[in-house]
N, CA, C and O atoms as a printed pandas DataFrame, in Angstrom:
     atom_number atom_name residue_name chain_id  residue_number  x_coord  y_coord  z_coord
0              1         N          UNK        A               1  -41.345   11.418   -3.239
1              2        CA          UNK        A               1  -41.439   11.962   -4.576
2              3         C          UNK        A               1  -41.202   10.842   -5.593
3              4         O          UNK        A               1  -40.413    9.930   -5.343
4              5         N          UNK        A               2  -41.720   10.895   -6.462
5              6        CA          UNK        A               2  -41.564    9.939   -7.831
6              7         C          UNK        A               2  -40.676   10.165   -8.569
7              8         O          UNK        A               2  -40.732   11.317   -8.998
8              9         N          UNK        A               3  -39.611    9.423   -9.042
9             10        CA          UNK        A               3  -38.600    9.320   -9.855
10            11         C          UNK        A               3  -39.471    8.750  -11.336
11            12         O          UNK        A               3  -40.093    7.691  -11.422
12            13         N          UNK        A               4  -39.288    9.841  -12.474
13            14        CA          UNK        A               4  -39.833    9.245  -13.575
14            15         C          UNK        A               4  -38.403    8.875  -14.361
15            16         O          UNK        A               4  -37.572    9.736  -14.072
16            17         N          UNK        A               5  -37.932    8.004  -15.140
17            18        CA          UNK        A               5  -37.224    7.464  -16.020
18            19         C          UNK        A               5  -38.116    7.107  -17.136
19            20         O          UNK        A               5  -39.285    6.749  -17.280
20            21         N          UNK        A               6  -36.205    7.559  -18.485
21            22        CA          UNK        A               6  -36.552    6.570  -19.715
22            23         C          UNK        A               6  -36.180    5.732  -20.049
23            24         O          UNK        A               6  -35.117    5.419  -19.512
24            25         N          UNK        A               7  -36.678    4.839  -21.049
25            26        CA          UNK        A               7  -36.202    3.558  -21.036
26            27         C          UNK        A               7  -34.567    3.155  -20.911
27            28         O          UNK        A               7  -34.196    1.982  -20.877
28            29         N          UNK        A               8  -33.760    4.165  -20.856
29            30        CA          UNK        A               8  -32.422    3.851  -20.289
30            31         C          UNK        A               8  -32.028    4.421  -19.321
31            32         O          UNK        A               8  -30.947    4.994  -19.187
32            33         N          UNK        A               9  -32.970    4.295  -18.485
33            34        CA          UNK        A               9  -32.672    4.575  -17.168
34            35         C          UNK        A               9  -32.445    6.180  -16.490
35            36         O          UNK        A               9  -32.505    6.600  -15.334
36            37         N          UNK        A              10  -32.230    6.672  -17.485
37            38        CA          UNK        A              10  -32.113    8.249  -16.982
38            39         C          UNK        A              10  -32.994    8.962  -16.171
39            40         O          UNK        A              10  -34.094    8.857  -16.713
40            41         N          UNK        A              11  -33.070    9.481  -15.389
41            42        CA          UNK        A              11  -34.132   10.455  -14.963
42            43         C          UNK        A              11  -34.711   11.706  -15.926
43            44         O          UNK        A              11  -34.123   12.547  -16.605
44            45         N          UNK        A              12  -36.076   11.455  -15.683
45            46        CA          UNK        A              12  -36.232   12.286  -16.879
46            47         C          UNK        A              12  -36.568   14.208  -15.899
47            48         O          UNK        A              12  -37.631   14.190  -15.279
48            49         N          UNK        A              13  -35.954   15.297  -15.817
49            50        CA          UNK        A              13  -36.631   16.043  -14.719
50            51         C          UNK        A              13  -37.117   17.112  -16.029
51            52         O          UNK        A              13  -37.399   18.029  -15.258
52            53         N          UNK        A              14  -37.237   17.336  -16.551
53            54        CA          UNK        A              14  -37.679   18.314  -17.759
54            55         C          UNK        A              14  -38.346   17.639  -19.321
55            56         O          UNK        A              14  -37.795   16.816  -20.052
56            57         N          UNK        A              15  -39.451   18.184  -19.475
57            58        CA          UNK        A              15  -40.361   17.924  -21.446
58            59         C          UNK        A              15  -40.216   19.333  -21.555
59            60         O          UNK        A              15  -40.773   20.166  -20.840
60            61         N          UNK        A              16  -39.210   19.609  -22.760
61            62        CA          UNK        A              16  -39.733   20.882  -23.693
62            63         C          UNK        A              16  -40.110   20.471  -24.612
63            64         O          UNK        A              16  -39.641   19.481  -25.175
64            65         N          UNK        A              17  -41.257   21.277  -25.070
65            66        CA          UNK        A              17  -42.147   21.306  -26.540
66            67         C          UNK        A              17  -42.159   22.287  -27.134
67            68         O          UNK        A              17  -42.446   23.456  -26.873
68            69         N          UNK        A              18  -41.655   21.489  -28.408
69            70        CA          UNK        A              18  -41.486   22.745  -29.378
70            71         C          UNK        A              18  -42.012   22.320  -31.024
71            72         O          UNK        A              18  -42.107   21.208  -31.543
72            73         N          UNK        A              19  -42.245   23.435  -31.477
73            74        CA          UNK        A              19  -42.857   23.386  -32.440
74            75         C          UNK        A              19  -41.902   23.687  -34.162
75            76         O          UNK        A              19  -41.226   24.684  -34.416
76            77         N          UNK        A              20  -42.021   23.105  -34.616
77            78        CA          UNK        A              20  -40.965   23.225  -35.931
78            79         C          UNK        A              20  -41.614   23.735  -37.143
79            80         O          UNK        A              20  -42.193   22.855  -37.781
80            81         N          UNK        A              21  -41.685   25.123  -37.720
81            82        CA          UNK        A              21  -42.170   25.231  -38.708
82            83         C          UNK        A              21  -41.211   25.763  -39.891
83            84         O          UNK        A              21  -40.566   26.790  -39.681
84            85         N          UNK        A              22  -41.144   25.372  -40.617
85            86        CA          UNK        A              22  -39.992   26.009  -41.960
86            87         C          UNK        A              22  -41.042   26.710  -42.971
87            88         O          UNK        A              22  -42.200   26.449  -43.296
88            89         N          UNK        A              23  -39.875   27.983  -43.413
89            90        CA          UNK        A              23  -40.809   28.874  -44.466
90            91         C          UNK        A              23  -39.610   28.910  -44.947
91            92         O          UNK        A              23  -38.449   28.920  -44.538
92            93         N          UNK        A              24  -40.647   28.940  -46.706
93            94        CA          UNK        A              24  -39.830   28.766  -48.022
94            95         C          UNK        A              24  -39.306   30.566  -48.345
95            96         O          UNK        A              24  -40.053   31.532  -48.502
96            97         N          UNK        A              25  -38.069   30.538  -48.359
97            98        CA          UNK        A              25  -37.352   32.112  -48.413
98            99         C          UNK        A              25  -38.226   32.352  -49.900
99           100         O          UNK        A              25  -38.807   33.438  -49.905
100          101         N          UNK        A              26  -38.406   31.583  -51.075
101          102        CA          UNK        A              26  -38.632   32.361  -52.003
102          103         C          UNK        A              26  -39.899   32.371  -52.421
103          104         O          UNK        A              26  -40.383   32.840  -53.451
104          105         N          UNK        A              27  -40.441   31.751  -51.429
105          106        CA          UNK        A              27  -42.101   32.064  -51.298
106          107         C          UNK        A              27  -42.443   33.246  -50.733
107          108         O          UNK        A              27  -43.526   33.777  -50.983
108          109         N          UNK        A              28  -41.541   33.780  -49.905
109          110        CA          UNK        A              28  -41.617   34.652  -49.044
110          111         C          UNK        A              28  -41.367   35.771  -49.790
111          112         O          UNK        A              28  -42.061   36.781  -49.666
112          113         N          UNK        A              29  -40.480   35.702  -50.527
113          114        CA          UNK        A              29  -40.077   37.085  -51.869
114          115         C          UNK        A              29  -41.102   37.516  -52.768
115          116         O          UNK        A              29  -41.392   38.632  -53.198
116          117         N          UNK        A              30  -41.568   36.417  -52.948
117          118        CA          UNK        A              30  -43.039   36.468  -53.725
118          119         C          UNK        A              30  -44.369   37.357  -53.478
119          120         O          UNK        A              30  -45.102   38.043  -54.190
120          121         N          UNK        A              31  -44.291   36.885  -51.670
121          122        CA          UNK        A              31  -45.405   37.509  -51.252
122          123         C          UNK        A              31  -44.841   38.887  -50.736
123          124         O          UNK        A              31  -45.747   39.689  -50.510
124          125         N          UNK        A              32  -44.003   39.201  -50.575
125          126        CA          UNK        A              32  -43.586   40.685  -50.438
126          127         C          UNK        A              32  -43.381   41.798  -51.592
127          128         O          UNK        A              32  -43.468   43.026  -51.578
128          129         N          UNK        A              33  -43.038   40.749  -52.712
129          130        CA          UNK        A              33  -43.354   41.665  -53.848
130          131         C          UNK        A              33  -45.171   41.624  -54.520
131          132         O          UNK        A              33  -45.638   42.317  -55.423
132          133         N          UNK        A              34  -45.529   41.073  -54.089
133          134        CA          UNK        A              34  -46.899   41.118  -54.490
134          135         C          UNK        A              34  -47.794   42.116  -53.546
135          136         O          UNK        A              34  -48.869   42.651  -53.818
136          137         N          UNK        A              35  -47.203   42.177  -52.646
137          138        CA          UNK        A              35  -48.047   42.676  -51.230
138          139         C          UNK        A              35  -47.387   44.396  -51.638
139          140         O          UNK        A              35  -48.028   45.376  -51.259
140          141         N          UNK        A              36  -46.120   44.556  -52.401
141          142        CA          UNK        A              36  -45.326   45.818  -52.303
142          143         C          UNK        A              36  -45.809   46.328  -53.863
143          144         O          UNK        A              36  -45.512   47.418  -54.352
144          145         N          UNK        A              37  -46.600   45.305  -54.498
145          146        CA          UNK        A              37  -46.264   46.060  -56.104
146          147         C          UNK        A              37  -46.769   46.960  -56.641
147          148         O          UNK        A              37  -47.906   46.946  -57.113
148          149         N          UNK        A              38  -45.882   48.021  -56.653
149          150        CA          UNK        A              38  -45.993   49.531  -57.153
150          151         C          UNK        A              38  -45.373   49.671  -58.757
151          152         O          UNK        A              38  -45.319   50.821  -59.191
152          153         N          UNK        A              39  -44.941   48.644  -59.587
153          154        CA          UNK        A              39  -43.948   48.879  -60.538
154          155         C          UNK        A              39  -43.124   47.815  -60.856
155          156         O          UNK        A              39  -43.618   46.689  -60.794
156          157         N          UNK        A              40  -42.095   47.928  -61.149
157          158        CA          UNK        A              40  -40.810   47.492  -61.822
158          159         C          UNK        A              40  -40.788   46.223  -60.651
159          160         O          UNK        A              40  -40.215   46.652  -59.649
160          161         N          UNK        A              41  -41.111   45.185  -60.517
161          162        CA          UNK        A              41  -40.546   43.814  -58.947
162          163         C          UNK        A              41  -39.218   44.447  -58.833
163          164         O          UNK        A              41  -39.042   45.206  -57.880
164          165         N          UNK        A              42  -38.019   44.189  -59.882
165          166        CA          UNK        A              42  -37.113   44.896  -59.879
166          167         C          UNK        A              42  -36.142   45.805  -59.125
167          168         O          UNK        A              42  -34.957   45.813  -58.792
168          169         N          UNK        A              43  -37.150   46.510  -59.029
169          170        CA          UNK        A              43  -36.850   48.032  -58.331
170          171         C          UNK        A              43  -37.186   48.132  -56.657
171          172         O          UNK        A              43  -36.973   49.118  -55.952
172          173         N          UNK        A              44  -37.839   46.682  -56.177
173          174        CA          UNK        A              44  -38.348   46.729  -54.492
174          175         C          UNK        A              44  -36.807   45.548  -53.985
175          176         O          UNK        A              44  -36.726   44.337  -54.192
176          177         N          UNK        A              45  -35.938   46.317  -53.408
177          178        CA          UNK        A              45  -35.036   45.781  -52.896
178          179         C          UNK        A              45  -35.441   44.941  -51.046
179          180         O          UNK        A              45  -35.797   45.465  -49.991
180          181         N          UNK        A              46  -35.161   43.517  -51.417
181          182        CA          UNK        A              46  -35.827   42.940  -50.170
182          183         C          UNK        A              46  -34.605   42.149  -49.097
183          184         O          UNK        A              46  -33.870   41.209  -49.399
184          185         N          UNK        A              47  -34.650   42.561  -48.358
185          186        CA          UNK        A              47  -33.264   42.263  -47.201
186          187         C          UNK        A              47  -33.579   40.957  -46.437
187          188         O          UNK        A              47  -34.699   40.448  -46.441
188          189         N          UNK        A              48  -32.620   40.502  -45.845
189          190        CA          UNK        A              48  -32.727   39.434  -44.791
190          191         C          UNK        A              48  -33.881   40.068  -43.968
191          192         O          UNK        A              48  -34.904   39.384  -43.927
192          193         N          UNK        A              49  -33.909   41.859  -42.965
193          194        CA          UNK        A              49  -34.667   41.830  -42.019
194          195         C          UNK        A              49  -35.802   42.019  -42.784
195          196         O          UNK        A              49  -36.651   41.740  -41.938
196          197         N          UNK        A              50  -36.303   42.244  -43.596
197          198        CA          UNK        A              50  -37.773   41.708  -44.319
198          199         C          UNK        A              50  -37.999   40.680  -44.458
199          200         O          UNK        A              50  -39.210   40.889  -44.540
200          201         N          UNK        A              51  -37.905   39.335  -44.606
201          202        CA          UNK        A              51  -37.934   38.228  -44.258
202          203         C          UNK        A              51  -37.915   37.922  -43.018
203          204         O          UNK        A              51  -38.613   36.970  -42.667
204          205         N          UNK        A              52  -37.462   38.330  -42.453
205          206        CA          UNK        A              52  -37.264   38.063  -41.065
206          207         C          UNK        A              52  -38.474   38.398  -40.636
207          208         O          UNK        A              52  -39.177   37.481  -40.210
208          209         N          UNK        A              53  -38.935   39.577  -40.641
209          210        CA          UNK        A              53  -39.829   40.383  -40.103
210          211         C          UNK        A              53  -41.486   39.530  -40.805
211          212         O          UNK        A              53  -42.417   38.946  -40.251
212          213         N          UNK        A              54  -41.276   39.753  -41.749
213          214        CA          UNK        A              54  -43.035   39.012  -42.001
214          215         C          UNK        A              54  -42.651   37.430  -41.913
215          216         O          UNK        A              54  -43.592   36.803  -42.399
216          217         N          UNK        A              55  -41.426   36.390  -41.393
217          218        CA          UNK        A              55  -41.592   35.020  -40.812
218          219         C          UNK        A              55  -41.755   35.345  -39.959
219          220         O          UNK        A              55  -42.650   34.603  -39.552
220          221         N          UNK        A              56  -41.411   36.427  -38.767
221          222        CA          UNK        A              56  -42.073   36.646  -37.637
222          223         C          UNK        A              56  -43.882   37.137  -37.279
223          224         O          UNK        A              56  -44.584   36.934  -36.288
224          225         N          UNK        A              57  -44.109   37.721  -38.366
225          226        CA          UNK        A              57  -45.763   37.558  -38.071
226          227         C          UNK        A              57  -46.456   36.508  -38.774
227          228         O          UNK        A              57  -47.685   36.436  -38.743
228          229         N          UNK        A              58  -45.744   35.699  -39.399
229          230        CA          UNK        A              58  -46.067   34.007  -39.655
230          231         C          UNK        A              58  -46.162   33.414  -38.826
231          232         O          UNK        A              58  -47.271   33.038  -38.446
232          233         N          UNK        A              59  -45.360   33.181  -38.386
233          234        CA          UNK        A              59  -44.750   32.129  -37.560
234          235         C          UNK        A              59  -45.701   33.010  -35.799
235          236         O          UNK        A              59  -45.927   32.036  -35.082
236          237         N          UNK        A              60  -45.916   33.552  -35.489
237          238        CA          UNK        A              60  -46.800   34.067  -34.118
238          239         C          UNK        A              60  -48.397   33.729  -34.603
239          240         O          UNK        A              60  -49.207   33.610  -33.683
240          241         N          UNK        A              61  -49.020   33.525  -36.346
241          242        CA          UNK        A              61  -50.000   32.953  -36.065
242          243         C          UNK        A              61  -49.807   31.879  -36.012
243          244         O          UNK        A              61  -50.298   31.256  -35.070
244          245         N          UNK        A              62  -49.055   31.237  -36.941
245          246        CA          UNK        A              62  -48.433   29.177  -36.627
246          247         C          UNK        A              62  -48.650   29.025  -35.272
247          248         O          UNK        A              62  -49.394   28.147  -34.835
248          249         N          UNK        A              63  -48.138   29.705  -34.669
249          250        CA          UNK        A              63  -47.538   29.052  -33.232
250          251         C          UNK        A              63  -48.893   29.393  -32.377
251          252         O          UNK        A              63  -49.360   28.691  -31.480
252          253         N          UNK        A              64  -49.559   30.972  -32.997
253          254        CA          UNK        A              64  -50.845   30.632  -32.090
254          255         C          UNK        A              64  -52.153   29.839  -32.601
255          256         O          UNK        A              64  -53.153   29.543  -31.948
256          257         N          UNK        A              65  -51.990   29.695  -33.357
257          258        CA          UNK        A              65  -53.396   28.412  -34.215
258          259         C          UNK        A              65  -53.264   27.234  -34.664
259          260         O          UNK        A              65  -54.186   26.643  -35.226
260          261         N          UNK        A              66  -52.220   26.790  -34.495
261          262        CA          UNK        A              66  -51.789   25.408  -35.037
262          263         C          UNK        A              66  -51.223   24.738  -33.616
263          264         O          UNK        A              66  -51.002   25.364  -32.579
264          265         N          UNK        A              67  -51.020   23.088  -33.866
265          266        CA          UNK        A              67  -50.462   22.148  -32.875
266          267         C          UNK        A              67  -49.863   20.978  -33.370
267          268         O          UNK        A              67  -49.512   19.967  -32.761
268          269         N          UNK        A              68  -49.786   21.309  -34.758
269          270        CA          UNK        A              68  -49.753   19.958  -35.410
270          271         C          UNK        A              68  -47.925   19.898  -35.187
271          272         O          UNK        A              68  -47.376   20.961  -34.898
272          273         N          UNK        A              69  -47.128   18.720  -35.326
273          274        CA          UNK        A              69  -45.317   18.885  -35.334
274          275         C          UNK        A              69  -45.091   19.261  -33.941
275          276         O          UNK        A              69  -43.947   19.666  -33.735
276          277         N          UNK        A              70  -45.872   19.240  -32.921
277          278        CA          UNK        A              70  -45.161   19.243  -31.892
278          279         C          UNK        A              70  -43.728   18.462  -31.591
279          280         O          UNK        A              70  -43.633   17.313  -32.024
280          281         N          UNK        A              71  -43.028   18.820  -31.138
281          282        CA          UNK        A              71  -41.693   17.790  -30.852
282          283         C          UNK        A              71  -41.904   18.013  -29.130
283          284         O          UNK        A              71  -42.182   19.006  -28.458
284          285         N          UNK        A              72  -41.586   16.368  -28.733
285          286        CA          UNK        A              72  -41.589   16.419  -27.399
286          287         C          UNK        A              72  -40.104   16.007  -26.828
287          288         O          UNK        A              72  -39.722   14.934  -27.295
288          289         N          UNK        A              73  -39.293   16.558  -26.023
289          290        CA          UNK        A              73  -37.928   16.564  -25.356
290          291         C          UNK        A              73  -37.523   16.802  -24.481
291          292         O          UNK        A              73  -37.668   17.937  -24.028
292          293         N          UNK        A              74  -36.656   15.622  -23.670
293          294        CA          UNK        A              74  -36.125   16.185  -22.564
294          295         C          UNK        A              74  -35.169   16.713  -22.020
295          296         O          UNK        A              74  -34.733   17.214  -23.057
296          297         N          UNK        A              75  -34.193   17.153  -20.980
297          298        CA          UNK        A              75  -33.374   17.834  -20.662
298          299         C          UNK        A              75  -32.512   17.105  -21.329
299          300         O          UNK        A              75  -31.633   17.722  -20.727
300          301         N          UNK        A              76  -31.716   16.138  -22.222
301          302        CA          UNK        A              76  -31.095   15.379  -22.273
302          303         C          UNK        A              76  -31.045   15.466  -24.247
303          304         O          UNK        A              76  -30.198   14.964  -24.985
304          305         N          UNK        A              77  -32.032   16.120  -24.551
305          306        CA          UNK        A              77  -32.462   15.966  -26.008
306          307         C          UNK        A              77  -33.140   14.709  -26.733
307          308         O          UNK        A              77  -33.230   14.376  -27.915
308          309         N          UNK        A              78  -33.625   14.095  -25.398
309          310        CA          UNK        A              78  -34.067   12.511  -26.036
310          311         C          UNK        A              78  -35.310   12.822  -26.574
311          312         O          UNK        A              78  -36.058   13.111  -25.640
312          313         N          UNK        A              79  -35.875   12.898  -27.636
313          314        CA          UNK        A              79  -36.955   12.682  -28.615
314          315         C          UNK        A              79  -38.633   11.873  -27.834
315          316         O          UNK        A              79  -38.358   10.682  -27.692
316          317         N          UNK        A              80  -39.476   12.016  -27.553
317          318        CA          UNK        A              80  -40.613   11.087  -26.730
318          319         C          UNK        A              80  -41.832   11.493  -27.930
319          320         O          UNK        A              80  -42.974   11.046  -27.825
């Protein structure tokens, strides 16, 4: 079997890839009151799990149509 190492010698036995995307919270307020507007902005009270909830159907097309920011890492957290 092949022993792969990094340049300090470690064995490398694991690459996780992961993908990093950040969303702006008050961009996000924006588009929920625009997407909700019945009236008064005012009057549409918007919670953490609303945010939560439409960065989660963000972030599932990000992650399924995009590749760009991959981060590559190994068991160790070393950066490649």
């Amino acid at each position: 079997m092949t022993t792969i190492t990094n340049e300090d010698g470690d064995i490398v036995t694991r690459i996780n890839v992961m993908q990093l995307v950040t969303y702006d919270v008050a961009g996000i307020v924006e588009a929920i009151r625009e997407d909700n507007r019945v009236g008064n902005d005012d009057d549409l009270e918007i919670t953490l799990e609303d945010i939560l909830q439409y960065v989660s159907t963000m972030a599932e097309d990000d992650f399924l149509h995009g590749s760009i920011g991959l981060i590559f890492q190994d068991q160790d957290g070393n950066n490649y």
